[in-house]
N, C-alpha and C positions, 0 to 999 in steps of 0.2 A: 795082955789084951786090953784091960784097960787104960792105961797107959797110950796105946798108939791109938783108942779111940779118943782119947782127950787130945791128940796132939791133933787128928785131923778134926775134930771141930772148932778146936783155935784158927789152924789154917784156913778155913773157910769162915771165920768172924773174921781174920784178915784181909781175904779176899773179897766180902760185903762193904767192908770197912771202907776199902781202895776204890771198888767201885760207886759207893757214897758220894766219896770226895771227887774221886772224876766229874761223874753227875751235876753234883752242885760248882766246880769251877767252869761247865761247860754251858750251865744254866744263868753263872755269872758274867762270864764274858761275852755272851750271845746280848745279855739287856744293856750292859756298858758299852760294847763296843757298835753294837748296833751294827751289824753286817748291811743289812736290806738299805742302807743310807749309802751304799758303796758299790751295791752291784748297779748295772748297767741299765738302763731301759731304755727300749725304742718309743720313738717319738717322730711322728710324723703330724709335718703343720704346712699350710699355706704360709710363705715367705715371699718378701718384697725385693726384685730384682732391684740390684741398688749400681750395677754395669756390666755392661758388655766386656767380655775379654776373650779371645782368640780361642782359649780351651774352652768357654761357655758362660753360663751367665753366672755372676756374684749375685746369693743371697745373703742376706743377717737373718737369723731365726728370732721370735719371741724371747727366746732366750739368751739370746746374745751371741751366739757361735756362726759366724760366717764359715762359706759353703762356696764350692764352685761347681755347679749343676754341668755335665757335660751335656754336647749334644741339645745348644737349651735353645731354641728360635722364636725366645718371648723379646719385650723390650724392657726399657728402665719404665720401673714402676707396676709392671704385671707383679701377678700373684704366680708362684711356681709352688707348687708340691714336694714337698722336703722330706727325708726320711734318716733318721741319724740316732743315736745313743747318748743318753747322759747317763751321769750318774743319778741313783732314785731321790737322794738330798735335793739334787736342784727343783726335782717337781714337788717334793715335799715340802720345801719351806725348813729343811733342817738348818742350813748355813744361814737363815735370815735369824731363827733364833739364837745359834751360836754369835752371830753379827751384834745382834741385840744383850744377851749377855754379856761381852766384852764391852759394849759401848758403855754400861754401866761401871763396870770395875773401871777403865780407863782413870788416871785422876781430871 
């Protein structure tokens, strides 16, 4: 009897044990790898039609990502209403600091 209770309380300091380690690799790869830097956000901006093309107007976003608006009856140079995804780094400023890091090691 005693015996099989020593052997099930090992097993369950095993199983605290496992679940420890889960815990703290899940709590480490979450602050390194930074998920929230990778998923998607919507973003919607006032963009500058920059031509007219047959499928609708070209815009370029603040951000740099051209667009082709269908259905768009503005001309070059209005402002159109854009709605798209990036990823949350570019509104954050992550890859400027990662930019700035590197520029320092560079020789």
């Amino acid at each position: 009897m005693y015996k099989q209770q020593k052997q099930n309380n090992e097993k369950k300091s095993a199983m605290k044990m496992a679940l420890l380690m889960v815990a703290a690799t899940v709590v480490i790869v979450v602050l390194t790898v930074t998920p929230w830097n990778y998923i998607p956000t919507q973003v919607t901006e006032n963009a500058e039609v920059l031509a007219i093309i047959e499928a609708g107007c070209v815009v370029e976003s603040k951000h740099g990502h051209s667009f082709v608006v269908p259905n768009c009856d503005s001309s070059v140079g209005d402002l159109v209403s854009v709605t798209f995804h990036v990823p949350g780094a570019e509104l954050n400023g992550y890859y400027d600091r990662i930019r700035d890091k590197l520029e320092t090691v560079e020789p």
